[in-house]
C-alpha distance (Angstrom), angle and dihedral (degrees) to the residues before:
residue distance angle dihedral
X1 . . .
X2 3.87 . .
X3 3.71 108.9 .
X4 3.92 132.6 173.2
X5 3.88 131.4 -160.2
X6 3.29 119.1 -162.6
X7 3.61 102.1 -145.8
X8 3.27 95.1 28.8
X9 4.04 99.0 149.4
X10 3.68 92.9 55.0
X11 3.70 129.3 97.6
X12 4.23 101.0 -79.3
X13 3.89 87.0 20.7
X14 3.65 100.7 64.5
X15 3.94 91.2 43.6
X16 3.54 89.6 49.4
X17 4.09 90.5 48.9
X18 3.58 92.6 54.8
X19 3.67 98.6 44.8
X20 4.06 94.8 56.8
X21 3.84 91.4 40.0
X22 4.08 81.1 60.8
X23 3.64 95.3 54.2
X24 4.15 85.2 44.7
X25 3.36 109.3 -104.0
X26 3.81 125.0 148.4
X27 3.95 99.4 -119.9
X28 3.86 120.9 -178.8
X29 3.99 104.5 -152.3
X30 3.85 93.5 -146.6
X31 3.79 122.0 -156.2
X32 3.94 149.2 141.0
X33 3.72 79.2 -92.7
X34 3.27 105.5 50.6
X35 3.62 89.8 57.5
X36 3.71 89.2 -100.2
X37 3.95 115.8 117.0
X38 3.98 121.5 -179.9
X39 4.22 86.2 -166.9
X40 3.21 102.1 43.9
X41 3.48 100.8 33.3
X42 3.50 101.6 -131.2
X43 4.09 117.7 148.3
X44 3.39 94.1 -9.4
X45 4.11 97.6 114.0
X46 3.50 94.1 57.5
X47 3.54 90.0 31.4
X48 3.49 90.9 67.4
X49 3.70 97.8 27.2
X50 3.96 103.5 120.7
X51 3.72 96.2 19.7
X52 4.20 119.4 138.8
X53 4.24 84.0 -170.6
X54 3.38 142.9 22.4
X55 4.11 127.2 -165.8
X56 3.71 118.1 -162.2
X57 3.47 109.0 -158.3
X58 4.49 92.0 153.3
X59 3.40 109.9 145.3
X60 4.09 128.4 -161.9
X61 3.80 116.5 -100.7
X62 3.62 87.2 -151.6
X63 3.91 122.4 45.5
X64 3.75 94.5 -165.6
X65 4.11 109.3 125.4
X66 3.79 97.0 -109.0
X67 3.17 95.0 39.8
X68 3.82 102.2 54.3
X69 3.40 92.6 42.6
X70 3.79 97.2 48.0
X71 4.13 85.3 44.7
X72 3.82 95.3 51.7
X73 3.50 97.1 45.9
X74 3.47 100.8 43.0
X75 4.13 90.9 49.6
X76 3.36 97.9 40.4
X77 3.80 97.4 52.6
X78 3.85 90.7 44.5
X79 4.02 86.6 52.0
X80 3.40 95.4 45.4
X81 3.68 93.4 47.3
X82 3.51 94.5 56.3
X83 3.78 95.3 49.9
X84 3.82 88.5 59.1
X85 3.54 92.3 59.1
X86 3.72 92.4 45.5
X87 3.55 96.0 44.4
X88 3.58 99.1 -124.5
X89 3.78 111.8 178.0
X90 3.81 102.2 -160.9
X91 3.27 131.0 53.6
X92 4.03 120.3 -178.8
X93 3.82 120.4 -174.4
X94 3.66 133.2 176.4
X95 3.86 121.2 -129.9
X96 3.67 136.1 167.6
X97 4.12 120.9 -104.1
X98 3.57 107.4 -121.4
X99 3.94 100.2 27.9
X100 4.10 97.6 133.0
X101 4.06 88.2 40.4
X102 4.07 89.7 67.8
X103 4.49 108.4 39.8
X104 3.83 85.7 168.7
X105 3.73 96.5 68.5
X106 3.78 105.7 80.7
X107 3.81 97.9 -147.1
X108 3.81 93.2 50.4
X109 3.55 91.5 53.5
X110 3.93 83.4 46.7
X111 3.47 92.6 51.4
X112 3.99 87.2 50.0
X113 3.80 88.6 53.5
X114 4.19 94.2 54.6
X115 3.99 89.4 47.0
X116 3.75 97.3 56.1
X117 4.12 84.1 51.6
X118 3.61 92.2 55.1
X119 3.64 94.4 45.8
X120 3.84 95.3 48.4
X121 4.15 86.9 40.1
X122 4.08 90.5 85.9
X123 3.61 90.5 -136.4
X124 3.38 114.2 126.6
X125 4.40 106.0 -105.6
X126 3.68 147.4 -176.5
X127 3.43 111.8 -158.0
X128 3.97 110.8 -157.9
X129 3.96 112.5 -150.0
X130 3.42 105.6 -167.4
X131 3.80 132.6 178.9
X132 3.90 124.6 -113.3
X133 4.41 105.5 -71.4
X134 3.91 118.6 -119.8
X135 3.43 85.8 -121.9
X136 3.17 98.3 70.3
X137 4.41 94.5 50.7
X138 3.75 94.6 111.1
X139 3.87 96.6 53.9
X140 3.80 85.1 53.0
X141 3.81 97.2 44.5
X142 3.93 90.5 53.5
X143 3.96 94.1 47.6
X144 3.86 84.7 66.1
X145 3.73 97.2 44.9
X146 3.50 116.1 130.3
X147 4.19 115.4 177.8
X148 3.96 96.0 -58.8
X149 3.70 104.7 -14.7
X150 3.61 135.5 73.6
X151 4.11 113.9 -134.5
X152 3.70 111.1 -152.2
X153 3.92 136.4 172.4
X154 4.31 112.5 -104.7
X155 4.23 76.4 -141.3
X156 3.62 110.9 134.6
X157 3.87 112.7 -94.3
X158 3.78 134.9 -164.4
X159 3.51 115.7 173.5
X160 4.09 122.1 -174.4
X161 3.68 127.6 -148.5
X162 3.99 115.7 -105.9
X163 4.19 88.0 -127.9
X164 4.21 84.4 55.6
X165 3.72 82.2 39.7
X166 3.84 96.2 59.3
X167 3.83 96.1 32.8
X168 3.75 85.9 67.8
X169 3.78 98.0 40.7
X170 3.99 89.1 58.5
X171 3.87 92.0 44.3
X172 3.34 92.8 56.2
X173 3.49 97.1 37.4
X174 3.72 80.7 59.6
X175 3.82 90.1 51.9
X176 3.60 136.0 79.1
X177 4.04 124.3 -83.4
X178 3.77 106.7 -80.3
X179 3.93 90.2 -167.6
X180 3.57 81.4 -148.9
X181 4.03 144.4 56.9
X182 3.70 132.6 -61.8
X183 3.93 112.4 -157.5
X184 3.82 111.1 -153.1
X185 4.07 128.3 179.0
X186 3.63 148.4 171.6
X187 4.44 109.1 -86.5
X188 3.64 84.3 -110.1
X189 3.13 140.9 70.9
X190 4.19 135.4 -178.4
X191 3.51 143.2 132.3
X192 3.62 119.6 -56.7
X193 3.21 115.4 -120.3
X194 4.17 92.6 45.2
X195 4.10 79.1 56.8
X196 3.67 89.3 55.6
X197 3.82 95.3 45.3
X198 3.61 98.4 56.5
X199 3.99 90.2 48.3
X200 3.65 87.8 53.5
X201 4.19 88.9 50.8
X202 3.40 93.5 49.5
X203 3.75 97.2 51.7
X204 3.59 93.6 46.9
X205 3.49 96.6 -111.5
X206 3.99 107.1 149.1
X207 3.96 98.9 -155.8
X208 4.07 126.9 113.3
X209 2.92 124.4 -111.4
X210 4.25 109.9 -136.2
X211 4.06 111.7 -150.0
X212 3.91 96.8 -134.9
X213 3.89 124.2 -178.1
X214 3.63 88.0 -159.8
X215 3.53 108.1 42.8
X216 3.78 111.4 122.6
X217 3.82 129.4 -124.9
X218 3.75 108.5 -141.5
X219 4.16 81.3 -42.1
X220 3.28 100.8 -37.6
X221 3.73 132.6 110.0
X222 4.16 112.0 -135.8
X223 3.72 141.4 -155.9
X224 3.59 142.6 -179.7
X225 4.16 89.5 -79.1
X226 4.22 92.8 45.2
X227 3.20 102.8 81.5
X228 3.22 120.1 28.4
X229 4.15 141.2 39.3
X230 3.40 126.9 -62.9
X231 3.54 96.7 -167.8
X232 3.41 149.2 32.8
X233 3.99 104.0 -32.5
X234 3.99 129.3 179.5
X235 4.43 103.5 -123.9
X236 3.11 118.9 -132.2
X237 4.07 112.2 -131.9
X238 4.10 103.6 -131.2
X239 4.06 106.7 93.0
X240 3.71 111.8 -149.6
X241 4.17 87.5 -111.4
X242 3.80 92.0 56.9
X243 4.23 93.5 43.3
X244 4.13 82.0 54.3
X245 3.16 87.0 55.3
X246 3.45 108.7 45.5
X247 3.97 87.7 43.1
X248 3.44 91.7 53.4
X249 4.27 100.4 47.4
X250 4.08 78.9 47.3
X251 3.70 97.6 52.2
């Protein structure tokens, strides 16, 4: 089976690649730098030419509002465009659980903006709504520093590895059209700011960690339903314990 991901050199894309290359399928690792540009346009007809599925995992280089929106949009039209004319008869894209359930973050509402496109694209989807990935913890614990503390959100939290992350993009890339959304997570789940402090332990990194109601994440004011699923969700298998200390023998 020929299929591309766009994005396929970042962090979930490049797991993802080599996991579907393992089970033998052809799969075209589509970026800017492989001459392959989902904004621009640029390779991706005959980049997709061929293809049974498609994954967009593209992210924004910029996270300001207009920006994300206008980059979304505009790449997700010009990639769903060209899988119309190829007749491609899955396509996979991964979202964010919890994007309509904060409007004030920009890149939710973003993310809210590609999904209705897929949906009214009459190509049979899966839309993956994940939760935030461990690996991205210390990006989040510095965009609540304040001097020598670290303000986080009590919210519930329940962040999932990128390597569960990618597993379940391939197997459901592998899968039949759901025409509907898959909610995945980390196996645990607890409030976010205790998630944050034991991150910050483990890496040696002496600051406290302040439980604040109103601290903001990436604009948006969170609760025990923001970030994580409601419903039934599939669990990823990488505890936040054994991603420390995986990171940690690896660093």
């Amino acid at each position: 089976m020929k299929i591309v991901v766009i994005g396929g050199t970042g962090l979930i894309g490049s797991k993802a690649v080599a996991i579907l290359r393992e089970n033998g399928h052809e799969v075209v690792a589509a970026s800017p730098r492989s001459g392959i540009n989902s904004i621009t346009g640029d390779g991706l007809n005959e980049a997709v030419a061929g293809a049974q599925v498609v994954i967009d995992l593209a992210n924004s280089p910029s996270f300001e509002d207009k920006a994300v929106l206008e980059f979304f949009e505009v790449s997700t039209r010009n990639l769903l465009a060209a899988e119309a004319a190829a007749g491609v008869q899955h396509h996979v894209a991964l979202s964010i659980v919890g994007i309509e359930r904060t409007p004030e973050n920009g890149y939710f509402r973003a993310k809210v903006a590609q999904e209705k496109l897929i949906v009214k694209s009459g190509i049979p989807y899966t839309v993956i709504r994940s939760t935030q990935f461990l690996e991205f913890l210390g990006g989040i614990a510095e965009s609540g520093a304040d001097g020598n503390v670290i303000r986080v959100s009590p919210g519930l939290f329940q962040p999932i590895a990128a390597d569960d992350v990618a597993a379940i993009v391939a197997d459901v890339a592998l899968a039949a059209p759901r025409n509907g959304i898959v909610e995945i997570a980390g196996p645990e789940k607890a409030p976010f700011n205790e998630i944050i402090a034991r991150y910050l332990k483990a890496a040696g990194d002496p600051r406290e960690v302040v439980r604040d109601p109103e601290a903001r994440y990436f604009g948006g004011l969170v609760d025990d339903q923001s970030l994580v699923p409601l419903g039934d969700a599939r669990l990823g298998r990488i505890g936040l314990d054994e991603w420390l200390r995986h990171s940690q023998a690896g660093a």
